[in-house]
MDAnalysis code that builds the backbone (N, CA, C; Angstrom):
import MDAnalysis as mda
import numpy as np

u = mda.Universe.empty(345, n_residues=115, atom_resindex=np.repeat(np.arange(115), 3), trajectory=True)
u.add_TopologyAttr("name", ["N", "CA", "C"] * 115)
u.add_TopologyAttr("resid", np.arange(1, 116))
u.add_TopologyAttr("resname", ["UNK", "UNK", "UNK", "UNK", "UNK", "UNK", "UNK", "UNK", "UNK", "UNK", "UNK", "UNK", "UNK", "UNK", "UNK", "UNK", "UNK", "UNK", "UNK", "UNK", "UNK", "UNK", "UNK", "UNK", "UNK", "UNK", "UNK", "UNK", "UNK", "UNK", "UNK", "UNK", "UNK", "UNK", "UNK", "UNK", "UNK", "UNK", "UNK", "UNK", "UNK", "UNK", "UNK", "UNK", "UNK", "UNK", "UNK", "UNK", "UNK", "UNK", "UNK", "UNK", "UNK", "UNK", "UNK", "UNK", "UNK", "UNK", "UNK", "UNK", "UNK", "UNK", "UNK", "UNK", "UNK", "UNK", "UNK", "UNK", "UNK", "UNK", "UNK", "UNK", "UNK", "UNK", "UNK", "UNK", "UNK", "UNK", "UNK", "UNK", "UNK", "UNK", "UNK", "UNK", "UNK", "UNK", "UNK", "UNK", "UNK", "UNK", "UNK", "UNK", "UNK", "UNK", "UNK", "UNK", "UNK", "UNK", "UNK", "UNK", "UNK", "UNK", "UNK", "UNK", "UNK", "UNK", "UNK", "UNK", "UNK", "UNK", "UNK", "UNK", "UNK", "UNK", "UNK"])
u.atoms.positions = np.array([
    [-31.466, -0.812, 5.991],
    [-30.703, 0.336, 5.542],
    [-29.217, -0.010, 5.661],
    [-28.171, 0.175, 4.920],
    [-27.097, 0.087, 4.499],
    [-26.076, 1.137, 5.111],
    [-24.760, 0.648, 5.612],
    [-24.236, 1.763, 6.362],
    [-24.046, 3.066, 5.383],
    [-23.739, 2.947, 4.264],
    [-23.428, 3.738, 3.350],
    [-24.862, 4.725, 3.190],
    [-25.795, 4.369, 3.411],
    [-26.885, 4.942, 2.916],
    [-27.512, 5.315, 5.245],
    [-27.245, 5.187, 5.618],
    [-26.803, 5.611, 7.237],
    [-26.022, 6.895, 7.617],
    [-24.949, 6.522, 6.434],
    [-24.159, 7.938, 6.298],
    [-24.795, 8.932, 5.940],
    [-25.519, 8.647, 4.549],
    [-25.574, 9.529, 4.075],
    [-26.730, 10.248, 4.841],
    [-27.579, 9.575, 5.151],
    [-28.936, 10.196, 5.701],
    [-28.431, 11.041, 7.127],
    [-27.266, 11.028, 7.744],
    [-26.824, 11.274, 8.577],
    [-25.684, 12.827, 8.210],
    [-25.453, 12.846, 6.633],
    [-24.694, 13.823, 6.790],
    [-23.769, 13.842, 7.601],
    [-23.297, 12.222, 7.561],
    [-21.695, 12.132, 8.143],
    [-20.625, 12.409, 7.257],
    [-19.207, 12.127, 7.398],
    [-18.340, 12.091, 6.565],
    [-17.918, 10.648, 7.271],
    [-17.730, 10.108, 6.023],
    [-17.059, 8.505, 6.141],
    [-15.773, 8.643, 6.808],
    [-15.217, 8.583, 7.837],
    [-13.597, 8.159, 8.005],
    [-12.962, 6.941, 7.910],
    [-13.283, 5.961, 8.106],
    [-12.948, 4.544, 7.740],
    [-13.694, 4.259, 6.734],
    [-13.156, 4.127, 5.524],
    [-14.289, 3.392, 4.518],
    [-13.808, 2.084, 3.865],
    [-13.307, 1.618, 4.449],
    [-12.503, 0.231, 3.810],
    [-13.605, -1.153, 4.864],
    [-14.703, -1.020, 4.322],
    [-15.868, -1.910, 4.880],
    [-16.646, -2.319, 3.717],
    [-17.602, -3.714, 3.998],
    [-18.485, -4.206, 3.691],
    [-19.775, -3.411, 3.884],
    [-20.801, -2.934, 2.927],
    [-21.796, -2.122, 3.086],
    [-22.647, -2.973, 3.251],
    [-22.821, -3.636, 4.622],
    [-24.349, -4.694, 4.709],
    [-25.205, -3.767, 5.527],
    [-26.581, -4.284, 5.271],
    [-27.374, -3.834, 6.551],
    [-27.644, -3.111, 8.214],
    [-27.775, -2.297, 8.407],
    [-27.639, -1.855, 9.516],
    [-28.775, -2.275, 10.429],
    [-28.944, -3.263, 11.705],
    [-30.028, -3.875, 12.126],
    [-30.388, -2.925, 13.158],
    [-29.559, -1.781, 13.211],
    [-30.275, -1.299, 14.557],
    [-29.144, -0.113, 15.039],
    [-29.350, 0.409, 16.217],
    [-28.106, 1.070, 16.678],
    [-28.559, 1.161, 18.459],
    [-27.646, 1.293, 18.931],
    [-27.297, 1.707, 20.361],
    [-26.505, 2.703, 20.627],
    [-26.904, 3.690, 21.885],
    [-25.912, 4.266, 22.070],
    [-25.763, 4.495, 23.596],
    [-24.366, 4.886, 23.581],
    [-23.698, 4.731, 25.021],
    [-21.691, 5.133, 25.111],
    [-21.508, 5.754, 25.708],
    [-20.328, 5.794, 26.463],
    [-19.439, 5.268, 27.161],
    [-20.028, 4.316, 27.679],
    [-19.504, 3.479, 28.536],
    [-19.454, 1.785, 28.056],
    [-18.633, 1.448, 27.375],
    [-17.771, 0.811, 26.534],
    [-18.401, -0.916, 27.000],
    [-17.962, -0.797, 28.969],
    [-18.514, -2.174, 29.441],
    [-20.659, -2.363, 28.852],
    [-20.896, -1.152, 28.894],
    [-22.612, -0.780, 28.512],
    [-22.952, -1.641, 27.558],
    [-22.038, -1.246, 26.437],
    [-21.828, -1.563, 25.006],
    [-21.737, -2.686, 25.037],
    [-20.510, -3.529, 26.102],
    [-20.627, -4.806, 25.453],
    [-21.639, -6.170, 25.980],
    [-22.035, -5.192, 27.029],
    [-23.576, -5.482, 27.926],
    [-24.665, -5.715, 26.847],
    [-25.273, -4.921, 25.965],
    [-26.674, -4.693, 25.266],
    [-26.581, -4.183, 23.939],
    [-25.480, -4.044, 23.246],
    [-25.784, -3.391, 22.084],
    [-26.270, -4.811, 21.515],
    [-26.386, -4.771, 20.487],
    [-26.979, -5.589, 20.003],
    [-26.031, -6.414, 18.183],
    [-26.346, -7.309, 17.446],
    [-25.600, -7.939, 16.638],
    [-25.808, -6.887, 15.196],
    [-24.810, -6.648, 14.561],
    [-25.103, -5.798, 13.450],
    [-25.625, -4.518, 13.398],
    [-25.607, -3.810, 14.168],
    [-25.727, -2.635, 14.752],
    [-25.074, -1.732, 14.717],
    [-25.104, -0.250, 14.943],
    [-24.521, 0.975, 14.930],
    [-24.214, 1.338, 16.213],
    [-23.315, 1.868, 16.870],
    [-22.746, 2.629, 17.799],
    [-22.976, 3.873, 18.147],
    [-23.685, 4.491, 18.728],
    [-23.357, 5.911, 18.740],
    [-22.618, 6.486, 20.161],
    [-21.545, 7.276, 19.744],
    [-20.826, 7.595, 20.958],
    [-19.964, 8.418, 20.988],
    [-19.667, 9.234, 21.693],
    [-17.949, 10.126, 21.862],
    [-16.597, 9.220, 21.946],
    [-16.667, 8.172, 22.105],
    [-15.726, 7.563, 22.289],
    [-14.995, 6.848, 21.174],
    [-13.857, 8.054, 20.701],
    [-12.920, 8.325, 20.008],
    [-11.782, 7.469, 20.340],
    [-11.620, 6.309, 20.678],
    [-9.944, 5.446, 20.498],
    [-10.003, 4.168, 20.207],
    [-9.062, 3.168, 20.376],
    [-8.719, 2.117, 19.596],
    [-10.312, 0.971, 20.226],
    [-10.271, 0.953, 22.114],
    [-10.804, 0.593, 22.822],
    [-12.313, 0.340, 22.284],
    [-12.911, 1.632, 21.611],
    [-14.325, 1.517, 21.355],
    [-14.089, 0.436, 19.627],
    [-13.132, 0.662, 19.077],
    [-13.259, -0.544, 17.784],
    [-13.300, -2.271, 18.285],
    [-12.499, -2.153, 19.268],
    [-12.334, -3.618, 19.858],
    [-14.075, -4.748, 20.397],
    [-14.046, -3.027, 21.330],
    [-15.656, -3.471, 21.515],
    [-16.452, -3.812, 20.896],
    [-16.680, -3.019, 19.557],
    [-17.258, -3.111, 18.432],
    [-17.353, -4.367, 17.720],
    [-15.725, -4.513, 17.606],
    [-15.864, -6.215, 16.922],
    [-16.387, -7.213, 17.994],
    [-16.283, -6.978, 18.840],
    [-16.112, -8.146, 20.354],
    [-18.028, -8.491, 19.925],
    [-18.604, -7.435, 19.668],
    [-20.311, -7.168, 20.067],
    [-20.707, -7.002, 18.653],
    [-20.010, -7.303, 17.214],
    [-20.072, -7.523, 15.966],
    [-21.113, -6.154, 15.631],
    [-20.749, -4.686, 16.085],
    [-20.841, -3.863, 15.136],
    [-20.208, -3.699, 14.205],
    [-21.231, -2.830, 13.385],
    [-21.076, -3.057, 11.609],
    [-20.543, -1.065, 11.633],
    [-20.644, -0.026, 12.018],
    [-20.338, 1.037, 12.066],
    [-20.585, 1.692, 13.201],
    [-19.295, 2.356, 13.575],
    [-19.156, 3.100, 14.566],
    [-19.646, 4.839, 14.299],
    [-20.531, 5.540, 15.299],
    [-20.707, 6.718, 14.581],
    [-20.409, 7.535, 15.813],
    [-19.505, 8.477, 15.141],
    [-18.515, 9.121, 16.720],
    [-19.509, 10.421, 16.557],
    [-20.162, 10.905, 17.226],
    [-20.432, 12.361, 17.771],
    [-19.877, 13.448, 18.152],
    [-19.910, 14.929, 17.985],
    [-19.493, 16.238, 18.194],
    [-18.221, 16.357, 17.356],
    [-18.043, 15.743, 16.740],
    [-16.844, 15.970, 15.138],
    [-15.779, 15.842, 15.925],
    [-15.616, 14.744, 17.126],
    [-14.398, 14.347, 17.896],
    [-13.668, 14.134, 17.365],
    [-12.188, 14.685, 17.176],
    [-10.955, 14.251, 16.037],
    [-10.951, 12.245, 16.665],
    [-10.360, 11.853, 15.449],
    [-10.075, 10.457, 15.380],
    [-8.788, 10.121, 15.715],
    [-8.374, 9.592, 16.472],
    [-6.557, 8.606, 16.062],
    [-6.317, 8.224, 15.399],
    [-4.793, 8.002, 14.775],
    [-4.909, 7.351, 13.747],
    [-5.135, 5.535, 14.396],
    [-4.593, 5.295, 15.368],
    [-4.655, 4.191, 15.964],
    [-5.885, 3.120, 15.637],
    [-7.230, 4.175, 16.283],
    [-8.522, 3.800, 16.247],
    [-8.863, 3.465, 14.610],
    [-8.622, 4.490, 13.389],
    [-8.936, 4.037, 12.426],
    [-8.229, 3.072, 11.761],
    [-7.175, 2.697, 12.065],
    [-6.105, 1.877, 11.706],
    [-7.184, 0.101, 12.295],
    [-7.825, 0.231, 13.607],
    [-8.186, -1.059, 14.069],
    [-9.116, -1.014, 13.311],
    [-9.964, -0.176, 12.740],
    [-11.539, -0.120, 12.478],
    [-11.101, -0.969, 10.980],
    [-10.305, -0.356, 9.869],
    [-9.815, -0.698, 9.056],
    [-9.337, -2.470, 8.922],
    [-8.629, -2.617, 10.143],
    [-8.682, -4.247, 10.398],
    [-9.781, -5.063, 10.453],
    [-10.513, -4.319, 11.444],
    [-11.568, -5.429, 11.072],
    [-12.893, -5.079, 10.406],
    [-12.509, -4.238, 9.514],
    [-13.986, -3.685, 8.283],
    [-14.574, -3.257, 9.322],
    [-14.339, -2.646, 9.806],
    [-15.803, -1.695, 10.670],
    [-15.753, -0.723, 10.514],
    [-17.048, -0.140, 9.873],
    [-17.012, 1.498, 9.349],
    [-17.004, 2.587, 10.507],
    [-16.229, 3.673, 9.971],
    [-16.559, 4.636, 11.473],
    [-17.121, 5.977, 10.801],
    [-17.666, 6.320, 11.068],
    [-18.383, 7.650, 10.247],
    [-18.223, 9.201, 11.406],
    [-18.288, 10.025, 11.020],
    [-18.507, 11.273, 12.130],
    [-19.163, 12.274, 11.898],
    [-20.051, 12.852, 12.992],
    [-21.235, 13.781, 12.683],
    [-20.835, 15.080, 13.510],
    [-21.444, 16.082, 13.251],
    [-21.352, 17.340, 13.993],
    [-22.453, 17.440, 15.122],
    [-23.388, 16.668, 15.158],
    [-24.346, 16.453, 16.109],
    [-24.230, 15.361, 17.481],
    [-24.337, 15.719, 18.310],
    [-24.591, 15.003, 19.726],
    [-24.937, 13.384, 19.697],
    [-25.003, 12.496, 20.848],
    [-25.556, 11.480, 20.726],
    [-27.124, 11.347, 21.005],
    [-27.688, 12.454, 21.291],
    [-29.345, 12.529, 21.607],
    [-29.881, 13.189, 20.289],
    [-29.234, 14.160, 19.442],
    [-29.890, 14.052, 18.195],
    [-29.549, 13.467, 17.039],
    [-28.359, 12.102, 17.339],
    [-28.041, 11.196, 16.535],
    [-29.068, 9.869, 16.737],
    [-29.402, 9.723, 18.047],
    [-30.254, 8.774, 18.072],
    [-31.351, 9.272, 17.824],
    [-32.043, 10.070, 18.123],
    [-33.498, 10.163, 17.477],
    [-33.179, 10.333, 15.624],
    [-32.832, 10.854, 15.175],
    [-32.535, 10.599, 13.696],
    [-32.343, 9.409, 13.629],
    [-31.744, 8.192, 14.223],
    [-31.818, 7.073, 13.560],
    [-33.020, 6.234, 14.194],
    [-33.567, 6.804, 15.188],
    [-34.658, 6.128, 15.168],
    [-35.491, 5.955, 14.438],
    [-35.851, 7.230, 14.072],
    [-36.910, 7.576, 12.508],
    [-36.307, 6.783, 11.826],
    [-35.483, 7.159, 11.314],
    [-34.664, 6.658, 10.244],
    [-34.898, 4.805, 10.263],
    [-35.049, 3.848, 11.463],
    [-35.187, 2.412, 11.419],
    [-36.661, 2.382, 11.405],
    [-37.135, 3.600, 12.140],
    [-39.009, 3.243, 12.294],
    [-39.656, 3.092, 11.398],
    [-39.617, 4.165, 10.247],
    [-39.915, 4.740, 8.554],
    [-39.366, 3.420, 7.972],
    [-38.609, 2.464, 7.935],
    [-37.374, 1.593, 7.280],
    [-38.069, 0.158, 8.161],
    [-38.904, 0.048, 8.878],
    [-38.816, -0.820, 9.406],
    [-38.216, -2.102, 10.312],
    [-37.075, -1.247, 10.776],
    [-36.013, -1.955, 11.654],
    [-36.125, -1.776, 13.168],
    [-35.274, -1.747, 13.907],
    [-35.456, -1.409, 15.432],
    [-34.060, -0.277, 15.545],
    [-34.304, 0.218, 17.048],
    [-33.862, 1.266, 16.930],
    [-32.612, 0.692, 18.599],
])
């Protein structure tokens, strides 16, 4: 599944869209940034509250492909400014990180990916 097509099934709104639409292999989620760069995994989705420059860095550091911020947390411009540097999509939902991850679980299970 394709971040673009991640979005959509997600009923996000794109905020960074200046990315490469490859594959989405998976997603993790977590808060805690050191977590992230512990276990997320390669090509992967993010799910998290964590709204600033810090969580894009991570992102590239641990080669996520889209960041998906939870509870319609306003953005910086800072954060989208890095995401934009290094093509990493950031998307934002009105929903939590416990009913963002079970939606994308389905969403990889049905799709055949990991979650």
């Amino acid at each position: 599944m394709k971040i673009k097509e991640v979005a959509a099934a997600l009923n996000a709104e794109i905020c960074q869209s200046e990315f490469e639409d490859v594959e989405v292999s998976g997603a993790y989620t977590s808060d805690l940034l050191s977590d992230v760069m512990a276990n997320a995994k390669d090509g992967g989705a993010l799910i998290t509250i964590q709204a600033h420059k810090n969580t894009v860095a991570v992102a590239e550091l641990v080669n996520i492909t889209v960041i998906v911020i939870c509870n319609s947390r306003p953005l910086p411009d800072d954060m989208l400014e890095a995401a934009k540097d290094e093509g990493i999509a950031i998307i934002r939902v009105k929903e939590n990180q416990f009913t963002v991850s079970g939606k994308l679980w389905e969403l990889f299970a049905h799709a055949g990916g990991s979650a």
